[in-house]
N, C-alpha and C positions, 0 to 999 in steps of 0.2 A: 622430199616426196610430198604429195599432193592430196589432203584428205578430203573426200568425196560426200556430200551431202545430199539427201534428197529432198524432195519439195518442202515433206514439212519439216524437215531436220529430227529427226528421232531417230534415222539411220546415218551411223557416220561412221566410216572407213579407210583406211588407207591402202589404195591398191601399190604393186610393184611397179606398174607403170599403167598411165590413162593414154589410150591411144587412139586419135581421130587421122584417120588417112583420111585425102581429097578426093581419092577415086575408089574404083574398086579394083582397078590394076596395081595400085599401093597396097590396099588392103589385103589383097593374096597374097603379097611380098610380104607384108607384116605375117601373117600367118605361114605361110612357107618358113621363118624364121622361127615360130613359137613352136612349131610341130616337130624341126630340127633339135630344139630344146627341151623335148617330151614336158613345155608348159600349158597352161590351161586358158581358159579367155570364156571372159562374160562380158557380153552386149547390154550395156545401158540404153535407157531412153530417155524420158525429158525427167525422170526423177519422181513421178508421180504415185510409184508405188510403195505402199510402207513396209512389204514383208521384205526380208532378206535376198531377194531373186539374185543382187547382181553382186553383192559379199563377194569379194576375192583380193587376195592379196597377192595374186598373180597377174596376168592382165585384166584392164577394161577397158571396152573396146566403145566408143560413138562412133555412130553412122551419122553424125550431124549434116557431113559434107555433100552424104547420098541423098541428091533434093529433087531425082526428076519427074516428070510425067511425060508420058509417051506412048504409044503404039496403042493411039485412042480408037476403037471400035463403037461409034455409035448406033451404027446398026446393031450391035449384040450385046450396047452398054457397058463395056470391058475398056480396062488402062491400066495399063502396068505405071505404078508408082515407088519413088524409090524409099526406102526404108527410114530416110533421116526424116521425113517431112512430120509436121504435126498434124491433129485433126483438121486443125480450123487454118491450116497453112494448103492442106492436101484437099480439102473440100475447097477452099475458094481456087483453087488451079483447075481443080474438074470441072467445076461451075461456069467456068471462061469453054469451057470444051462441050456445057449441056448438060452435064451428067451430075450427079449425087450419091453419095451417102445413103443409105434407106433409112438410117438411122446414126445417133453421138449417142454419145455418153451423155453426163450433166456437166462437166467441162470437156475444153478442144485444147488443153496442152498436152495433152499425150501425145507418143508417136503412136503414126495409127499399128506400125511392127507391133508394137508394146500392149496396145490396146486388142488388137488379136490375139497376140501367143499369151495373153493370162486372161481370154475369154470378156472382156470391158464389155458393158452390153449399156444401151439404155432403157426405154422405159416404152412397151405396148404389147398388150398380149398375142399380136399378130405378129409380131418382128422378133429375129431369132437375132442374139449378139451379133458383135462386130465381127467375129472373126468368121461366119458364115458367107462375110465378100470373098473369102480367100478360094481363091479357083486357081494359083499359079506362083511359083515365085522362082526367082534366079539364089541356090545357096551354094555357100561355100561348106563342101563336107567334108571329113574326118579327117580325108586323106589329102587336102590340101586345094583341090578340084572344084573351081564353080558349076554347076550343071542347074540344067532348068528345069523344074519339072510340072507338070498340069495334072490338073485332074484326070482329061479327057486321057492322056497318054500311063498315068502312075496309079491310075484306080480311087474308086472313094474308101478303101479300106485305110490307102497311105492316107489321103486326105483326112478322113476324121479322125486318125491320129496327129496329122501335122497342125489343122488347124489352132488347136487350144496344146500348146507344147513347150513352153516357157521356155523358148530358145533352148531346147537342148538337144536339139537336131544338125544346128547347123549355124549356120552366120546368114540369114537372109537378107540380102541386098535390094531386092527389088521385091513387089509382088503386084500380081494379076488380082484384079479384083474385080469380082460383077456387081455392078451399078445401077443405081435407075436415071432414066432422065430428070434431069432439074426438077424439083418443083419448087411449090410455094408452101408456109403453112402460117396457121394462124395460132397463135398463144395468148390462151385465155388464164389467167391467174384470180383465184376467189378465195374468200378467206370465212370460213364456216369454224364453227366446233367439230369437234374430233367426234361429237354421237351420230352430227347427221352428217358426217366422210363416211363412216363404217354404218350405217343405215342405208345411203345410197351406193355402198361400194363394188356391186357386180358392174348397174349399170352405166357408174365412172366408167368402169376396166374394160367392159364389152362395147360400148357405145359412141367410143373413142379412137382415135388412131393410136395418139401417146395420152397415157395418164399416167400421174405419180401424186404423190400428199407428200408435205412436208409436215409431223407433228412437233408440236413447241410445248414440251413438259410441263412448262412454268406457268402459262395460264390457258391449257387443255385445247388451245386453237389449231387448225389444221390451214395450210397452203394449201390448195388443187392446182394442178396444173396440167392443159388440157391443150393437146396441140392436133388441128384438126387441120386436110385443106380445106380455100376456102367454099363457106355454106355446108360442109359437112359435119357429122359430130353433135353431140348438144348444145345448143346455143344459148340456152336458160337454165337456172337453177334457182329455182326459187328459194332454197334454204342455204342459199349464199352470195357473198357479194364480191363481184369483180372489181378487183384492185388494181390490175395490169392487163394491156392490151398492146400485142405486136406482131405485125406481119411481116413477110419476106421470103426471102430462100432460107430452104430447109436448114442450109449450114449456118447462115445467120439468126434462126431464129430458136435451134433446140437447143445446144449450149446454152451453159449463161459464165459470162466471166464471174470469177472468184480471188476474190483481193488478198480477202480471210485466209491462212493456212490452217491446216488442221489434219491431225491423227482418225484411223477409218477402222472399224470391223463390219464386216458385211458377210451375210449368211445366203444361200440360196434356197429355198424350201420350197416342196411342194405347193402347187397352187393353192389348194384346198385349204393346206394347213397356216395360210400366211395371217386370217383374222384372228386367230386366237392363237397363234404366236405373238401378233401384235400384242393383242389386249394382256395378256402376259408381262411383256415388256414392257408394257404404260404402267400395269400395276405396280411391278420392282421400283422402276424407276422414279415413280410418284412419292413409293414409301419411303426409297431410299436415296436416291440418288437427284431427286431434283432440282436443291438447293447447288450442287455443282455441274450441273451439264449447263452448260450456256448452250447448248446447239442441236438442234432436232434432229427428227428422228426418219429417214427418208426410207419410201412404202416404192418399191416399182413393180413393173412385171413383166417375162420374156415368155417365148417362146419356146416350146422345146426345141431340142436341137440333136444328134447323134455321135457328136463329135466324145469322141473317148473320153478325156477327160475335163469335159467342159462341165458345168456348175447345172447348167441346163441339161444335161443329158437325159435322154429320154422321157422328160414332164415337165407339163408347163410349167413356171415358174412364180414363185414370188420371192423380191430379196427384198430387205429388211438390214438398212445400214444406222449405225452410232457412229456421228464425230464428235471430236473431243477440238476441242482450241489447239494448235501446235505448242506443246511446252508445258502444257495443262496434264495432271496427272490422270492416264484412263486406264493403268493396268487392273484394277478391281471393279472397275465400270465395265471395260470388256470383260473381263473374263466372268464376271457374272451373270453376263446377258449372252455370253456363251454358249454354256447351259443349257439356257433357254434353247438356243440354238439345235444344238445336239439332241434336244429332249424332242422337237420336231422332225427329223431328219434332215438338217442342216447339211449343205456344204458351206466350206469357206471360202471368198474368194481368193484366188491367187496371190494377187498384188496385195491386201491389206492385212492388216494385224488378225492371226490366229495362233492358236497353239498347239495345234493339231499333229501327229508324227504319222511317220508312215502307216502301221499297224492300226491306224482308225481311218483316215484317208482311205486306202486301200478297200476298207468295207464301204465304202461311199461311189462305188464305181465300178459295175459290171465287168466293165474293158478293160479294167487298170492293167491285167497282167497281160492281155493284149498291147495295151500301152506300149507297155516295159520293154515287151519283146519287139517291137520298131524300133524302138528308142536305143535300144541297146546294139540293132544291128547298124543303125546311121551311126552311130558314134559308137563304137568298141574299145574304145582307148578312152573314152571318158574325159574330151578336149573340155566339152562345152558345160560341163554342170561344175556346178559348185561343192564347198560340205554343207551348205545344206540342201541340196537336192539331193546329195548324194546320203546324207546319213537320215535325216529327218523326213526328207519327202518319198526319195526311191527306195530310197535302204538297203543301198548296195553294197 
């Protein structure tokens, strides 16, 4: 058997079998098989996330094989894409076609499946996460049956439960996503102290298309990073100084590749509450923790969003992430800037290190038991989750 690793190696597992079909007419065969054997199947992605999502020692399932794009709509900016592709594999295909991303993440190895159903968002207070392209997808449900279904036709009630769902709906193969036309943008990177990031930090957030800070504990300096198109946005700062400059298409310029591996907790908080949640964090980690974090401390912000159980639901946002080195010890580094988290009203995100269980989850989310109740009518037999969705997350 085959033990399974994720990007930064902190989760390591042995499933009963790793299963990558070429199509999706194999793939229903594969499944028609596991449903005959009342077994279970979790859907991997490119491995990028640290929490438990895809833990099973029953099947795991890649979509690597599903790479298409097609049934391109540039008058309504729509293209169904297929579930194995990554960011920066599924944006430079679109881009051949006109169209874009509205927004990445801070890396493009994800799939973008993966980067939806655990809510991935990146970084501008006008831009709502990734998984807000999801207008449509082709999935395989409970009962063994591919079907398609859209917003237009299944309601947005299904929809903002499907979008942010951590694959426990279905096996989705393909999805419909609304797009923008190509653009350009321009990435501005300055390197200030961390008094005057959080002194000018509305007009960063407001006056920007994307902005985020990276803060470096070890000698109090702060990254900006500032991606406008071009002639838009700030163009000056006089209480900082530009170290990087790069233009291009959207999808080559918001990413940044990442050589470095490393362990993640990331919180979502209230907009309001996200300055002195920081300054919070600066303080712990100044008194204590500074002489071992090699890696800063990343500021973004989203947009609200409606989706049931997305991190953004219902107010704008600000997340507030800790990496750790891959291999490098962070469970007392997380778990006490945690805390902090929770003493805000924190969400966690999906994919990264938390330690959250049902019974505090569940008070973090209006819909939750809306949720539950879709969730539980698409899958009744309980194919698609795992034990820990099932005991930790849903608590069933």
């Amino acid at each position: 058997m085959n033990t399974w690793s994720n990007w930064s190696g902190s989760l390591k597992f042995t499933p009963g079998k790793i299963i990558e079909p070429a199509s999706e007419q194999e793939l229903l065969e594969v499944v028609e098989t596991i449903l005959k054997n009342n077994q279970k199947i979790r859907v991997l992605g490119a491995g990028h996330s640290s929490s438990p999502l895809v833990v099973t020692d029953e099947n795991l399932l890649s979509l690597k094989h599903l790479r298409s794009v097609d049934n391109i709509d540039k008058e309504n900016s729509t293209a169904w894409i297929g579930a194995g592709l990554t960011v920066k594999e599924g944006g430079s295909r679109l881009l051949d076609y006109g169209l874009s991303f509205h927004n990445t993440g801070d890396v493009d190895i994800q799939y973008i499946s993966g980067a939806i159903s655990t809510g991935t968002h990146g970084s501008g207070i006008k831009l709502k996460n990734l998984s807000s392209m999801l207008v449509g997808c082709r999935m395989i449900c409970s009962d063994g049956q591919i079907k398609e279904f859209t917003e237009d036709q299944h309601g947005k009630e299904f929809f903002d439960a499907l979008r942010v769902s951590l694959g426990s709906f279905g096996i989705m193969t393909k999805m419909k996503l609304k797009l923008l036309p190509a653009f350009k943008l321009v990435r501005k990177e300055w390197c200030t102290h961390i008094e005057d990031c959080l002194e000018h930090l509305v007009d960063l957030i407001n006056e920007n298309r994307n902005f985020d800070f990276y803060w470096y504990p070890r000698n109090d300096l702060a990254k900006l990073r500032i991606l406008n198109e071009p002639g838009k946005g700030l163009q000056k700062l006089a209480y900082a100084k530009c170290v990087e400059e790069k233009s291009g298409w959207a999808i080559d310029v918001l990413p940044k590749q990442r050589d470095l591996k490393f362990d993640e907790i990331e919180y979502a908080l209230p907009l309001a509450a996200g300055p002195e949640c920081f300054k919070e964090i600066r303080k712990i980690i100044k008194a204590k923790f500074r002489k071992i974090v090699a890696w800063r401390v990343l500021y973004r912000t989203i947009e609200a969003d409606d989706f049931y159980i997305s991190p953004c639901f219902g107010r704008d946002t600000v997340t507030i992430s800790l990496h750790q080195n891959a291999g490098a010890p962070f469970e007392e580094y997380f778990r006490t800037i945690e805390s902090v988290f929770r003493n805000f009203d924190g969400r966690p995100h999906w994919g990264k290190k938390h330690t959250l269980k049902s019974e505090e989850i569940s008070q973090l989310y209006p819909r939750w038991k809306d949720f539950l109740k879709i969730r539980e009518k698409m899958d009744p037999r309980r194919i698609f989750i795992n034990n820990y969705l099932k005991k930790q997350i849903f608590d069933l």
